[in-house]
C-alpha positions in Angstrom: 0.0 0.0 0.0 0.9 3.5 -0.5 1.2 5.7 2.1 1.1 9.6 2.0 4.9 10.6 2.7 4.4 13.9 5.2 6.2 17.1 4.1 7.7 19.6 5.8 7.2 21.2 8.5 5.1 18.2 9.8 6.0 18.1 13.6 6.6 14.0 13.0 9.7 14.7 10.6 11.5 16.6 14.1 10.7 13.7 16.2 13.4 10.9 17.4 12.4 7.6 16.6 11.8 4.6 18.9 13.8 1.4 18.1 12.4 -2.0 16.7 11.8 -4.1 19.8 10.7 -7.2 17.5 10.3 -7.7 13.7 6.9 -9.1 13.8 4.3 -8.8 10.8 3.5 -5.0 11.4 7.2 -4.4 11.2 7.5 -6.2 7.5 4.2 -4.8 6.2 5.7 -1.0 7.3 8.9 -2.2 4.9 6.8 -3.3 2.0 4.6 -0.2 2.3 7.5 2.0 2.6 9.5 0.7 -0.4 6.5 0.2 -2.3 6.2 4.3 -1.8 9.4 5.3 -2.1 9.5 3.5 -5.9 6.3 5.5 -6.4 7.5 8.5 -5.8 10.8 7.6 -7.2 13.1 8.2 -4.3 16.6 6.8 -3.0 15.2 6.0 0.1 12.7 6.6 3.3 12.5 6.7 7.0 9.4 5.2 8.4 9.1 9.0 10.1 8.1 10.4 6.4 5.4 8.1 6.4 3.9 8.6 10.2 5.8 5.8 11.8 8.3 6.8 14.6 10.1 3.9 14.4 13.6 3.2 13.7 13.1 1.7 10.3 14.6 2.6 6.6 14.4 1.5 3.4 17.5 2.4 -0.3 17.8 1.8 -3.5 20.6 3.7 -5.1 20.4 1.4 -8.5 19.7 3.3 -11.5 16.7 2.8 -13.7 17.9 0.7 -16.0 19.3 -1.7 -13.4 17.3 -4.2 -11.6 16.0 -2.8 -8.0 18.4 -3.4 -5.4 16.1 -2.9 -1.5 18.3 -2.3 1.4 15.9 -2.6 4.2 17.3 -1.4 7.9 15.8 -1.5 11.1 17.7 -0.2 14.0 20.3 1.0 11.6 23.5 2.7 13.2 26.4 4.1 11.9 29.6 2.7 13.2 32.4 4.2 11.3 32.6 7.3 8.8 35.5 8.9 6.9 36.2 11.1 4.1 34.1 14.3 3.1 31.7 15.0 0.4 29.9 17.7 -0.5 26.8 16.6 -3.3 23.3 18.1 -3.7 20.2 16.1 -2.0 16.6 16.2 -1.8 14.0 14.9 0.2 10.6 13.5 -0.4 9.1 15.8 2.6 10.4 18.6 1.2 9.6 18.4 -2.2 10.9 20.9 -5.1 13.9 21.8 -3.0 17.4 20.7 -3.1 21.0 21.9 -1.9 24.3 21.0 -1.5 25.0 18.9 2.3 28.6 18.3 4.2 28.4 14.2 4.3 31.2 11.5 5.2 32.3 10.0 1.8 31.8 6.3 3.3 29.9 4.6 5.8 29.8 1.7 7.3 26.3 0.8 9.2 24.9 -1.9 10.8 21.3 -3.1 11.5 18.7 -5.9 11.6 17.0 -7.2 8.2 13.5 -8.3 8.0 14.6 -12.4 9.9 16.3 -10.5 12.6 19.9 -10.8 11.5 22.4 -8.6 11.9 24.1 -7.1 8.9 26.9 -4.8 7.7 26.5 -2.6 4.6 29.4 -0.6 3.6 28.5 2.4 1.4 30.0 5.1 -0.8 28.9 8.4 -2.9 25.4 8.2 -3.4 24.9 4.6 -1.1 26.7 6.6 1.9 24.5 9.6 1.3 21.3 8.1 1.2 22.4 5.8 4.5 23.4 9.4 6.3 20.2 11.1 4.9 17.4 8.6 6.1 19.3 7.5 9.9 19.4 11.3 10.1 15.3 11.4 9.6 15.0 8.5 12.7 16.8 11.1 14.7 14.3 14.2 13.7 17.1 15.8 11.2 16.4 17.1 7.8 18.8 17.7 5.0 18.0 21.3 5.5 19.3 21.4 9.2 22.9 20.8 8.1 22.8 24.1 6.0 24.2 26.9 7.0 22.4 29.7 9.1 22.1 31.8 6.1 21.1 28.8 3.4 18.5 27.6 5.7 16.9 31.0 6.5 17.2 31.3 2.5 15.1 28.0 2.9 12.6 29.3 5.4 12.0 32.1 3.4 11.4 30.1 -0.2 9.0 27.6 1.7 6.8 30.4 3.1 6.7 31.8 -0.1 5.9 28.9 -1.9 3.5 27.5 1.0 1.6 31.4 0.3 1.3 30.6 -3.6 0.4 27.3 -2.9 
């Protein structure tokens, strides 16, 4: 099922999610909704957050359209060891028609549960690294847009209220 992905400044997006306490059959039918949304609104990736959920659940895929779907599903995903610098410009699905360059580690390593309860490593790189920085930061109530600069984000403010007055 689809579920309506909540745009900025929805309250939920700020909040820290909970962890997983057990992968059960509410847990897998949040992932399927989730990637199932995130390939409709042809994203990189989603925190359950962006769809209503705090829980500490996300869901990538950095192949390319002519490639054959590759889901990363995480739950209780942590980062546990970052290097290198990049600076590349990101979106977000909750905030829609805005996009900016963001300071990010080069590489990550993360690790997490899958969907049987097993713990797994996923080393990422350029876009992978991104994405895996992007969505853990949603679980802890970050946006893309918090890691601008004062000025950048007040620049951000200011083009959301103006768009939000249009709209």
């Amino acid at each position: 099922m689809i579920r309506t992905i909540l745009t900025y400044p929805d309250p939920i997006l700020k909040k820290k999610s909970a962890p997983v306490p057990v992968i059960n059959d509410k847990i897998r039918e949040l992932v399927r909704d989730m990637a199932e949304t995130m390939y409709d609104a042809q994203g990189v990736g989603l925190a359950a957050p962006q769809v209503g959920v705090n829980q500490r659940v996300i869901v990538i895929d950095v192949s390319q359209k002519d490639e054959k779907p590759e889901l990363i599903v995480c739950i209780n995903p942590l980062i546990v060891h970052s290097e290198g610098e990049s600076f590349e410009e990101e979106g977000c699905l909750s905030i829609p028609k805005y996009a900016a360059n963001v300071h990010r580690h080069e590489e990550v390593v993360v690790k997490a549960l899958n969907l049987e309860g097993e713990e797994v490593t996923y080393r990422g790189a350029g876009l992978l690294a991104i994405a895996f920085q992007h969505e853990i930061d949603h679980l802890d109530g970050v946006l893309f847009v918090d890691h601008l600069s004062p000025l950048k984000r007040e620049m951000f403010r200011k083009k959301f209220r103006r768009t939000a007055e249009e709209g």
